[in-house]
C-alpha positions as CSV (number, residue, x, y, z in Angstrom):
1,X,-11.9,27.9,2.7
2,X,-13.9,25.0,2.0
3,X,-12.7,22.2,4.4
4,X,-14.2,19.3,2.2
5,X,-12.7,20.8,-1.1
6,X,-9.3,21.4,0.5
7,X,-9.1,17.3,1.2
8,X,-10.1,16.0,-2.3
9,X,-6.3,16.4,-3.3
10,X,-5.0,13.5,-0.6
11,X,-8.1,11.4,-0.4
12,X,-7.1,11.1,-4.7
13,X,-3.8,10.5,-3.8
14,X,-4.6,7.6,-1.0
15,X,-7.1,6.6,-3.6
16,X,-4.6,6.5,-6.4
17,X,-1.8,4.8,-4.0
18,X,-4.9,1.8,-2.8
19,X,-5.3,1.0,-6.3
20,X,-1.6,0.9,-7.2
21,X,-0.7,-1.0,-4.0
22,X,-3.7,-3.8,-4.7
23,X,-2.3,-4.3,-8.3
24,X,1.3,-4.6,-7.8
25,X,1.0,-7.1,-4.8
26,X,-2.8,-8.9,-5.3
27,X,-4.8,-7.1,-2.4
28,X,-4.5,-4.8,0.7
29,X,-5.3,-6.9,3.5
30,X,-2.9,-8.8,5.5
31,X,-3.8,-12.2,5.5
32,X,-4.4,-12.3,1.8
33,X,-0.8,-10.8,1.4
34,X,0.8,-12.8,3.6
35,X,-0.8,-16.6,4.6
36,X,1.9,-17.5,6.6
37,X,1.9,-17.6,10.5
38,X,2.3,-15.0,12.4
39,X,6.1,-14.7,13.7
40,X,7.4,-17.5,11.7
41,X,10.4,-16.9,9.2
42,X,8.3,-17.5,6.6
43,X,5.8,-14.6,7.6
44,X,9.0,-12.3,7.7
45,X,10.2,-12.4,4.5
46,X,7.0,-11.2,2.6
47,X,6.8,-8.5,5.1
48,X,10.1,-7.4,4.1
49,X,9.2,-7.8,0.6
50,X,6.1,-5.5,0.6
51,X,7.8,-2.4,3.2
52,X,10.3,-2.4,0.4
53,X,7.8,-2.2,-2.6
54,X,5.5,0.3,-0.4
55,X,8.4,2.6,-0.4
56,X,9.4,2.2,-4.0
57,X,4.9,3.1,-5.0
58,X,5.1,6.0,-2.6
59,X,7.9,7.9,-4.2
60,X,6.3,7.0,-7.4
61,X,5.5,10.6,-8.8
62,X,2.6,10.9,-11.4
63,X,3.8,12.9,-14.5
């Protein structure tokens, strides 16, 4: 059993999900997803916004 080999399946995956992630919402890092301040109502909502569409591009399923 080759330790390295048996990863290359999931670091693909996470791979494949990173890219899929930064093109639907514009990036991967917080602050670039979301500008507004930290704990204000307007910070909430695109919070909400992106859990949501992270669960819908994980139980995407490539054909």
């Amino acid at each position: 059993m080759d330790p390295k080999k048996d990863r290359e399946p999931v670091y693909n995956l996470a791979h494949d999900f990173h890219d899929r992630f930064s093109n639907q919402f514009g990036g991967t890092c917080c602050r670039v997803l979301n500008p507004h301040d930290f704990d204000s109502s307007e910070h909430l909502r695109p919070c909400l916004k992106l859990t949501g569409g992270t669960a819908k591009l994980l139980m995407w399923k490539k054909s």
